[in-house]
C-alpha positions in Angstrom: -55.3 64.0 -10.5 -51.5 63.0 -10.1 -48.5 64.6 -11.9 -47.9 63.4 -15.4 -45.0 63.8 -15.7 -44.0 62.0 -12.7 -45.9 58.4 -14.1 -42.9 56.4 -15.1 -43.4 55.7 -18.4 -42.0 53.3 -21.0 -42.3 54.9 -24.9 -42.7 52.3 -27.2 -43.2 54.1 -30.8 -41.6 57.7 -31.7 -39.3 58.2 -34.5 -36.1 60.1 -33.7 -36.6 61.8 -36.7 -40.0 62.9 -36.0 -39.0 64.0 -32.5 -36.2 66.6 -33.7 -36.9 70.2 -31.6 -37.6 72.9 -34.4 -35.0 75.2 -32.8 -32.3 72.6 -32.9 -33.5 71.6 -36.8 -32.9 75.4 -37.6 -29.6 75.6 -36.3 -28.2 72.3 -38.0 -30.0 73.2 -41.3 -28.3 76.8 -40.9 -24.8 75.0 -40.2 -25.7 72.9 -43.5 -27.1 75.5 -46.0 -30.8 74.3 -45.2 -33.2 76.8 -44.9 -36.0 75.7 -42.1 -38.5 78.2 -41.4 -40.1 79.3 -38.1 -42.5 76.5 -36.9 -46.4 77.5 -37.6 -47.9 75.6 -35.0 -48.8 71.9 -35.2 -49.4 70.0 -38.9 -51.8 69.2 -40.6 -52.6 65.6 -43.1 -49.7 63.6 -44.9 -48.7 66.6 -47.2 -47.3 68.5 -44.3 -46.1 65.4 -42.6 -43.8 64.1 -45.8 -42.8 67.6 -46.1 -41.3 68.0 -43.3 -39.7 64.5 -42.7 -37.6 65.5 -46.2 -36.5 68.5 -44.3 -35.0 66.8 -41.2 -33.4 64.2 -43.5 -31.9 67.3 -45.4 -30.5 68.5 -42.6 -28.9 65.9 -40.6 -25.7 65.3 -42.2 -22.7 65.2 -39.9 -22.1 62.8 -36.6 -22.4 65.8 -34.8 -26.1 66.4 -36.1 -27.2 63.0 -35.5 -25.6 62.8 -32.1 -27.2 66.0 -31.1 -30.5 64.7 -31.7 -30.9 61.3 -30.0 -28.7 63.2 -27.0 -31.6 66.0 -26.7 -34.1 63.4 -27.3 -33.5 61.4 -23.8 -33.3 64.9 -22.3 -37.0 65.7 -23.9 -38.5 62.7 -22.9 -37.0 62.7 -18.9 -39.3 66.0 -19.0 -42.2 63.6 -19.3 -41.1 60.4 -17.1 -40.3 58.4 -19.7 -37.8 55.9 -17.7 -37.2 53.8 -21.0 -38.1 54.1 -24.7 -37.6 51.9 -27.9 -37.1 54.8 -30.6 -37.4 54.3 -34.3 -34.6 55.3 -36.2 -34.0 54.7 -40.5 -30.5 54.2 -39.7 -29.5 52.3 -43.3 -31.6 55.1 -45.5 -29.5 57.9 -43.7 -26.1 55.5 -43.8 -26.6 55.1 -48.2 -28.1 58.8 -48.2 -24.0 60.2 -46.8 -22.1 57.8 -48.5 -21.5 55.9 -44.9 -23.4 53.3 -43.8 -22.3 53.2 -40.1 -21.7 56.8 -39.3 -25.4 58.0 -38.3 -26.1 54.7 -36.0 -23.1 55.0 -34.4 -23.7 58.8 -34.0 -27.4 57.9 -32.4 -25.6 55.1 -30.3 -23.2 58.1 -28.8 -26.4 60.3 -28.4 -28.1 58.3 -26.7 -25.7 56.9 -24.4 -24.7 60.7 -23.1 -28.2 61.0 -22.4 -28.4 58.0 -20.3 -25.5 59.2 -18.2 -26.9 62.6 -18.0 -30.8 62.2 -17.6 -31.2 58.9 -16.7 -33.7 57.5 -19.6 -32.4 53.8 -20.7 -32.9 54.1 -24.5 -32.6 51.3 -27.1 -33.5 51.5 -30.9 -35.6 49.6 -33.1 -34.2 49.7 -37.2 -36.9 50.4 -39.3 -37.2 50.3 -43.2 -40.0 51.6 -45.7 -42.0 49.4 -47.1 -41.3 51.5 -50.3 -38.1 50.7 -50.4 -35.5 47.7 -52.0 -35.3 44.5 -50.2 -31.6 44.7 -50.0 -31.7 47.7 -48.1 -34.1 46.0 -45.7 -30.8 43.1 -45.3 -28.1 46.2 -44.4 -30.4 47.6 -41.5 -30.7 44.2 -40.5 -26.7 43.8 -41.1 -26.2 46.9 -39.2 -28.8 45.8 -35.8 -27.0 42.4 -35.9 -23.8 44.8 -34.9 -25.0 46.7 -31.9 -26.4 45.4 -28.7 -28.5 48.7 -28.0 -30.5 47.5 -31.2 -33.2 45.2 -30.1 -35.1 45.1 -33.2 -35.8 45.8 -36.7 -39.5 46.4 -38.3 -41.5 48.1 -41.5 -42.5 51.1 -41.5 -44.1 53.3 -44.3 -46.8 52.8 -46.7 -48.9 50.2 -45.6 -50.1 49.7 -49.4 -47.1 48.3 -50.1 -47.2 44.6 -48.9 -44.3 42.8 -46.2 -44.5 40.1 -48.2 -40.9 40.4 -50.2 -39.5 40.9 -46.6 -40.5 37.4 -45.0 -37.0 36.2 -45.3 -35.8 39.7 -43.9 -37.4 39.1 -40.5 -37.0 35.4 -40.0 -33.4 35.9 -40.2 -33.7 38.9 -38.0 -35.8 36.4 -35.4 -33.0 34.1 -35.7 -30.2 36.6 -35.3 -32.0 37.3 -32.0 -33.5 40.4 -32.8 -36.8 41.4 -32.1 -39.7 42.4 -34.8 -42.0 45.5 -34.8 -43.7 46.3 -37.9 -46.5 49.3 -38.2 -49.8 47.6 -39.5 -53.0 48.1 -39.1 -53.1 52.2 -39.0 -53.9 52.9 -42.8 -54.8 49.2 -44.4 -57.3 46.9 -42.4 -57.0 43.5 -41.3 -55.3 41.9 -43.9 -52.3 43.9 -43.3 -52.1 43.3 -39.7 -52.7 39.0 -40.7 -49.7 39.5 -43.4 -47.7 41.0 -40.3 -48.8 38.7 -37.6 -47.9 35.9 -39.6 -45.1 36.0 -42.2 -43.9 39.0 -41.0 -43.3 37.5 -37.2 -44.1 40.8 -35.3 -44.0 40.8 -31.8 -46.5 44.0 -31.7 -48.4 45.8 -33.4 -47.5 49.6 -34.6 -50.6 51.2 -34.4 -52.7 48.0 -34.9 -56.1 50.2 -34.8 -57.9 48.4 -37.7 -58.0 45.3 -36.0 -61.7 46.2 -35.0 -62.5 45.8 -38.4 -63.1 42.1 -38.4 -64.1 40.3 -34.7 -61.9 37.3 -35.7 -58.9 39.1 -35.9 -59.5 41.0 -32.3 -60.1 37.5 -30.9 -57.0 36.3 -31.8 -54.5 39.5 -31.2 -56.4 39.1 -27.6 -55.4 35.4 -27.6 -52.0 35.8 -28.6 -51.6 38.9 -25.6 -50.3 40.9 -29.0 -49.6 44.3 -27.7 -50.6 47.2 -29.7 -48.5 50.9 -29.9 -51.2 53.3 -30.0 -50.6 57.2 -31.1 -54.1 59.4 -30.5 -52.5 62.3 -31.7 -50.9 61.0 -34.8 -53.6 59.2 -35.8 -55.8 62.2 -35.7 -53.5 64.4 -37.6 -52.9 62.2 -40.4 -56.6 61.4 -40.3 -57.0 57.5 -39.4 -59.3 58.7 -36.7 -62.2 61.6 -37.0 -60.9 63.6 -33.9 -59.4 63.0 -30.7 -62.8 62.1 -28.8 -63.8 59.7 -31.9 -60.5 57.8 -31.7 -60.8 53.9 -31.3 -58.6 53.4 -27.7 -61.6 53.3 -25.3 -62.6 50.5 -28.2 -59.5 48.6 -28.3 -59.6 48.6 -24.3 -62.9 47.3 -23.7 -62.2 44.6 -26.5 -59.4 43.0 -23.7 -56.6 44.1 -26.3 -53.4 45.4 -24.3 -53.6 48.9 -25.3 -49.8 51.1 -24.7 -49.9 55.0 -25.4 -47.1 56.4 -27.6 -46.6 59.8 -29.9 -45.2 58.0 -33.0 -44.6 62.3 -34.3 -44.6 64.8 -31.6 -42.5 67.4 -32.9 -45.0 67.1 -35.8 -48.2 66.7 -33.6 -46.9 69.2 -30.5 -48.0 66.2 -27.9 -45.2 64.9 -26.0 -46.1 61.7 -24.0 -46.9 63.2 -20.7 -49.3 65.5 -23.0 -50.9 62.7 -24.9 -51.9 60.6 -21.3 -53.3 64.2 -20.7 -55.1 63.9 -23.8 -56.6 60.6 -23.1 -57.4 61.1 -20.0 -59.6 64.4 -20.5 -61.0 62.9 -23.7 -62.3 59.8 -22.3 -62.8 60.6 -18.6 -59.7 58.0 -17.4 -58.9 58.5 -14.0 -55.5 57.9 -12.6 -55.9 53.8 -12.2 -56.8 53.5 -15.7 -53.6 55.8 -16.8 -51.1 53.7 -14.4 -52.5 50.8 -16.1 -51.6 52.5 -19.7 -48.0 52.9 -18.1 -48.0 49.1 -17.0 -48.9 47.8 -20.4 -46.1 49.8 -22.0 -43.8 48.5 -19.4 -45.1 44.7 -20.0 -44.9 45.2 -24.1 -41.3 46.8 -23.8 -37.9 44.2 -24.7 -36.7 45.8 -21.6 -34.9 43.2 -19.2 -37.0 41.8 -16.9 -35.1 43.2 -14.0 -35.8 47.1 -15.3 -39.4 45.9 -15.8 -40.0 44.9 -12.5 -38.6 48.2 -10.8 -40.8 50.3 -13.5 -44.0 48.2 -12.1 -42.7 49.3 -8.4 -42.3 52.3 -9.6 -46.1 52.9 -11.3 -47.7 51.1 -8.3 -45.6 54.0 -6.3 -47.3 56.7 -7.9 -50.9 55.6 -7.9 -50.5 54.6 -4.3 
């Protein structure tokens, strides 16, 4: 078995705020009058996880905060070869939360370039907004992507009970602007939500996406249509859309010719980092080390990266399995 850490990787679906090292959240909330206690291990259903996402929000006030976190976060995720990653970030919630609707994306954008320089991880960020929230916030995050090439695309995110619908003209304008789409679908609702984003949503993949086996049809045509889907094992077991790690859906979605990637969506929350959740998958379902390479490729292929970087991450996958 091969080094994990050493599979060049491509990280299509973590949220920055979700990826926030506990001893770094104590020492901002402590510069900020927030109290954050010592962690308790990894967490457990939606109560825990909403809990603690209102805690990093609280906490993460200044430029310095937010630039702290997205620099750390390319420095975490060179630890487990990741060689490029797409992170999520609520940058126009954070923006009207401080009074400044710029300040926190710029911050990230200053993060994560220092990162780049330091540990080599290309990084660009994908915009997302809650379903839960106003449509008009929806149009600043898509103001604000519209103003920064290391954007390269805006999505929903959230509550899946709440429909896309009252977004449509959102994301066409963000398609025309350019930008890509991501939206998450298809992790708590079924089909229909993964139809609503597939079609007047204009996703380019699928966040999460692991209810498409629900209706035959719909796997047919994601396959068809070569939709790639971001698939999180450990978050989906710790929020409880799958019954445990060895009853999760992936081997599923494989065999069903759907191009399957491997992301953490959480880990701070979950404890997995992304060398630790190909470890996961590989143990749980008996992959060897072809299988995970091609895990790695399918990332790769899903990515926005250009087509150059691409192309020397293949070279470099092939280089490790052989």
């Amino acid at each position: 078995m091969r080094d994990l850490t050493a599979l060049p990787k491509a990280h299509l679906h973590v949220h920055l705020e979700s990826a926030v090292r506990w001893a770094t959240l104590q020492e901002i909330g402590a510069a900020n009058g927030v109290v954050v206690p010592e962690p308790d291990g990894p967490l457990g259903g939606f109560a825990a996880f909403f809990e603690q996402n209102n805690l990093v929000r609280d906490c993460l006030r200044t430029p310095d905060d937010f630039r702290r976190v997205a620099y750390e976060f390319c420095a975490d995720e060179a630890a487990q070869g990741t060689r490029y990653a797409e992170v999520s970030f609520t940058a126009a919630a954070h923006g009207e939360r401080l009074g400044d609707l710029d300040m926190p994306l710029a911050a990230v954008l200053d993060g994560l370039r220092a990162g780049r320089a330091d540990f080599g991880v290309e990084c660009r960020l994908i915009l997302d907004h809650s379903r839960r929230r106003s449509v008009e916030r929806a149009w600043s995050t898509l103001d604000l992507a519209r103003r920064h090439d290391e954007v390269v695309a805006v999505g929903l995110a959230g509550d899946e009970a709440y429909p896309g619908d009252p977004f449509t003209e959102v994301f066409a304008a963000a398609r025309e602007a350019g930008l890509h789409v991501v939206h998450h679908a298809g992790e708590a609702e079924g089909p229909a939500s993964i139809r609503q984003a597939l079609g007047d949503g204009r996703t380019e993949r699928l966040g999460h996406g692991i209810r498409v086996l629900d209706d035959p049809d719909l796997v047919a045509e994601v396959r068809e249509r070569g939709v790639p889907l971001e698939v999180c094992p450990s978050s989906n077991v710790m929020l409880g859309f799958a019954p445990s790690l060895a009853g999760h859906p992936l081997p599923r979605l494989r065999d069903a010719g759907l191009l399957v990637t491997v992301s953490t969506d959480i880990p701070a929350m979950t404890g997995v980092p992304l060398a630790g959740e190909y470890a996961l998958v590989r143990d749980a379902f008996g992959y060897d080390d072809a299988v995970l390479a091609e895990l790695a490729r399918n990332g790769v292929t899903a990515s926005f990266a250009p087509e150059p970087l691409k192309d020397r991450l293949h070279a470099e996958i092939d280089a490790w399995l052989h």
